[in-house]
N, C-alpha and C positions, 0 to 999 in steps of 0.2 A: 561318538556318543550323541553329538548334537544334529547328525544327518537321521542316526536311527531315531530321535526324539520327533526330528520332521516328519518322519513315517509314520510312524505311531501318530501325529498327530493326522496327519492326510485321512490317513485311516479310519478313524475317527467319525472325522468330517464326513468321511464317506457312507459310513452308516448311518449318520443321523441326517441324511436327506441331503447331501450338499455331492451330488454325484458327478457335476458336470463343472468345473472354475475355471473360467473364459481369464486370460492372463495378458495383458498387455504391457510391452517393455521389457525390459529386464531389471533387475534387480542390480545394483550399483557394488563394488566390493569395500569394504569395510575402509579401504584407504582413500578408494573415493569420496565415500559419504560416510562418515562414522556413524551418523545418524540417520535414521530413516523416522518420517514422521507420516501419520497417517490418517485419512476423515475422509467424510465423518463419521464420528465415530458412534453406531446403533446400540451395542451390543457386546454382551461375553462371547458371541458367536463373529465379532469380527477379528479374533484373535487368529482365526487361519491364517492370515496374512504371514503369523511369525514363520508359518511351516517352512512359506515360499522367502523367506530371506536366511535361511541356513542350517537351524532357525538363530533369531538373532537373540539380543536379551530384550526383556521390556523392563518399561516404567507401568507400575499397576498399584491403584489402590491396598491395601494391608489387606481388606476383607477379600478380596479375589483369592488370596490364599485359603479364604476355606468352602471355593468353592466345589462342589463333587469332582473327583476325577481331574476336571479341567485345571484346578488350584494346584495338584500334584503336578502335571504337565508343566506349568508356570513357572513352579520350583527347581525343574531342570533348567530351564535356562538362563540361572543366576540372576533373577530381578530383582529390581531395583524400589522396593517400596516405597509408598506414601499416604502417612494419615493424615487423610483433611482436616480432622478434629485436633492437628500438633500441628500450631504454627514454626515449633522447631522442627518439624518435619518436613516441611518444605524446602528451606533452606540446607538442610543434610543433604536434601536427595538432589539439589542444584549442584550441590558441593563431590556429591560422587558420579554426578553426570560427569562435569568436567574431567576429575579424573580420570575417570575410565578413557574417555575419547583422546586422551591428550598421552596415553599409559603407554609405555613399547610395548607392555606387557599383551599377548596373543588374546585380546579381547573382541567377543563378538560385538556385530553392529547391536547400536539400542533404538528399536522400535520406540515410539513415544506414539500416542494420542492425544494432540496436545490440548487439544478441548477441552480435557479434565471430565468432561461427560457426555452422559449418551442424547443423540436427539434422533427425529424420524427421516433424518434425510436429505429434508428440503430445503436447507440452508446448511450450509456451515460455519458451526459457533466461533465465537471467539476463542484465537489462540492463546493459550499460555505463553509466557517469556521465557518458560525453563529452559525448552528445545534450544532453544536459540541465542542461548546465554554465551556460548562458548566462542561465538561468531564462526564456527564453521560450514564449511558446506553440509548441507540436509538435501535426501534425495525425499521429495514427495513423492505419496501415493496417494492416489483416488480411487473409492471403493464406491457401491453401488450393489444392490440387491433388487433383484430381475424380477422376482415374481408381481403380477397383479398386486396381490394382496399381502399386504407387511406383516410377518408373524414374528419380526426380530427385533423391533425398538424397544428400547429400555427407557422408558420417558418418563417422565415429570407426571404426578398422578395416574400415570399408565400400567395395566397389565404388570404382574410381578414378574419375576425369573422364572419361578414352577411354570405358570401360561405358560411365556414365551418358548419355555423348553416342551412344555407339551403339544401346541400348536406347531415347530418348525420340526421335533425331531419326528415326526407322526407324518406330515407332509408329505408328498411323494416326489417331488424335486424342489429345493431350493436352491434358484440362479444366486449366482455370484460373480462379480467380476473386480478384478485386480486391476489397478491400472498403475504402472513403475513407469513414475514422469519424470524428464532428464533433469539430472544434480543440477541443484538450485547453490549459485554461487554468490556469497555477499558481498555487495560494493561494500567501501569504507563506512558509508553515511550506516547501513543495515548491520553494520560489524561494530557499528559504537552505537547500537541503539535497538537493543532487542526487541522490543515491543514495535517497534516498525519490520523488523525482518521480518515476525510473527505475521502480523498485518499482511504484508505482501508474500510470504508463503501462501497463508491462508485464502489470500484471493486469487493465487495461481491456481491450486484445488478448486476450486469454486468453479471457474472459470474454465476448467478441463471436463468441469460434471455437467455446466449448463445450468449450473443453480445460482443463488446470491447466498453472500456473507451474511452474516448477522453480529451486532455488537453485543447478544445475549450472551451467556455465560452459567455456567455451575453456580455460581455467588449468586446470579438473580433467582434462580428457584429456593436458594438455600434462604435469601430475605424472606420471597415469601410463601415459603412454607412456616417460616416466624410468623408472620405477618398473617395469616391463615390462623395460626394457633393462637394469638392472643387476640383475634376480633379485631382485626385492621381492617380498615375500611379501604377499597382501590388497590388490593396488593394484586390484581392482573395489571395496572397501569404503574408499579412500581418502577421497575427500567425505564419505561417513558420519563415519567417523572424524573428522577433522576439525571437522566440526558438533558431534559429541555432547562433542569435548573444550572447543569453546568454550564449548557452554553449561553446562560444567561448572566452568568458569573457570581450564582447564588449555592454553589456545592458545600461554602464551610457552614451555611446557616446562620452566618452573623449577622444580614440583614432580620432574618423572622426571629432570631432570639432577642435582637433588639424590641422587636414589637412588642412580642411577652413580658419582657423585662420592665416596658415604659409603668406596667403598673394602672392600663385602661382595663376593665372590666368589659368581655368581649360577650357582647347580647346579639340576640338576632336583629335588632335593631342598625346596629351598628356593623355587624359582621356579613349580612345580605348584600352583596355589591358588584358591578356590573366592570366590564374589562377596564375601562379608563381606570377607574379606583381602585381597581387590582394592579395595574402598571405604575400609578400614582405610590401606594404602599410600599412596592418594593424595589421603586426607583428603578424601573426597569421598561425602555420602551414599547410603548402601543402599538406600534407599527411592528418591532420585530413578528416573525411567525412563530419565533418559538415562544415566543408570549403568549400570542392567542391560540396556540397548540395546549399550550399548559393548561389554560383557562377551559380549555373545553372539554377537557377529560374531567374536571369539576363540575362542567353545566351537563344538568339531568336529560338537556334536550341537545348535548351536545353540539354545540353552535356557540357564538357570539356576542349572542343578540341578548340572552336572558342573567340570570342573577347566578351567581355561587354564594359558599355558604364559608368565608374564609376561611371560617375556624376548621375546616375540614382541612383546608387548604395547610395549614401549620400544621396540624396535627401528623400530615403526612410528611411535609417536608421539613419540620425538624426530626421523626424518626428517621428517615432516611439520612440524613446528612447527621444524626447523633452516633452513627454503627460507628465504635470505636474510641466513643470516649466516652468517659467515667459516665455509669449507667444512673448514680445519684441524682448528678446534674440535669442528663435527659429526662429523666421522671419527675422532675422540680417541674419543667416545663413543659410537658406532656399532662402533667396533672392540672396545669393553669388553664391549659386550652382545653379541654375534653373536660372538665369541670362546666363548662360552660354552654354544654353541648347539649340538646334535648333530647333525651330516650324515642 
């Protein structure tokens, strides 16, 4: 059943412009690798891949399931869902990964995407932990799509599914190439530390395709697309931000809630102020770069040398470092600073 599912899907593929699939490697067998992981990940159209591993099962978003034709294909090969809107959803589907991989029972390999999302290609996102929860071996693949011109990214503010499917299946060839890179085996350090195995998967991929890693993620466009919807100011520099406050040692927001809390009434007067006095504030030094990185995604002339407007500065980094606690409390102190603020 699952060989004739591979054909039907080849098949598929074939009609809808995907006529030629350049293949490198082989593909690992299920005792090998129980897991096969795969990026970056563009698209509903990079599911070929399952054809050529048996086909295997995947890890797929709940809504894939209702997508045309492809969603019923999906459903043959026993997947394994996950709603991002159910943080117990998560957890379930870590929880039925390990089973399955660890089962006597005659289970196919699990494809995983471990991105969690789609991007255009030219980096690869940050991985998930799921994959690599269980400390076993994972065989990587590296994909890549030939053509000129991209008709298959599912991005961020980009082209919906309909486009996508109307520009690729209209086409008259779209290149694809498989790349089955040898089983990735975990030291101890990578076997007691998921998020590092992910890490050094992910830049084995990277590093097979000629591209860089990236520490972006599904969660960043998920802020800000928030951030988009209620009138945030800076939410393209939102992952910046966030990066430069951790390594500044500023990610729970205790230093900027303290400032709000002191109970000074924040005027332009007071709140216009040049890097020393922004380093001064939050006790953070001048000299670091991730200081004056921070600072300048603030300054209108991006540089150094001129004024920010703090209050900007709080308003952003207590949202950011508020994701996750009691929304009362954020808004007590989002409303003190943004109160302050001139239209």
């Amino acid at each position: 059943m699952r060989e004739m599912t591979a054909l039907v899907m080849r098949l598929l593929y074939f009609f809808g412009s995907f006529h030629r699939i350049k293949v490198n490697g082989v593909c690992a067998s299920p005792r090998e690798a129980p897991i096969v992981v795969v990026g970056p990940h563009y698209s509903l159209f990079d599911s070929i891949v399952v054809a050529f591993c048996g086909p295997s099962t995947v890890v797929a978003k709940s809504k894939a399931a209702d997508l045309p034709l492809i969603g019923k294909i999906i459903d043959i090969t026993q997947p394994i869902y996950v709603c991002r809107e159910d943080p117990n959803s998560r957890h379930v589907t870590r929880h039925l990964i390990i089973e399955r991989v660890i089962s006597k029972e005659d289970w196919p390999q699990i494809l995983i995407f471990p991105e969690g999302t789609c991007s255009n290609g030219k980096a690869v996102v940050q991985f998930k932990p799921g994959a690599f929860g269980p400390g076993l071996p994972v065989q990587p693949v590296a994909i890549r799509y030939t053509n000129p011109t991209n008709t298959v990214s599912w991005t961020w503010q980009g082209p919906g599914v309909p486009v996508l499917l109307w520009r690729t299946l209209t086409a008259i060839h779209t290149g694809f190439e498989i790349n089955f890179l040898p089983v990735y085996y975990p030291n101890e350090q990578e076997r007691n530390d998921a998020k590092l195995y992910a890490l050094n998967v992910r830049n084995y991929i990277a590093q097979s395709l000629g591209i860089p890693g990236t520490e972006h993620g599904y969660n960043d466009c998920k802020l800000m697309n928030y951030m988009i919807a209620i009138g945030m100011p800076y939410f393209a520099w939102s992952h910046d931000i966030a990066k430069m406050r951790k390594w500044l040692g500023l990610a729970d927001g205790t230093v900027e809630e303290n400032l709000v809390n002191q109970g000074v009434p924040f005027t332009e007067k007071n709140s216009l102020i040049a890097l020393d006095e922004f380093a001064r504030r939050l006790n953070i030094s001048v000299e670091n770069d991730s200081t004056r990185i921070l600072f300048k995604i603030f300054n209108k002339d991006n540089d150094c040398a001129g004024l920010i407007d703090f209050r900007e500065y709080l308003l952003l980094a207590l949202f950011i470092s508020g994701q996750g606690k009691p929304k009362l409390d954020l808004l007590k102190l989002l409303f003190k600073v943004s109160t302050s603020i001139p239209d």
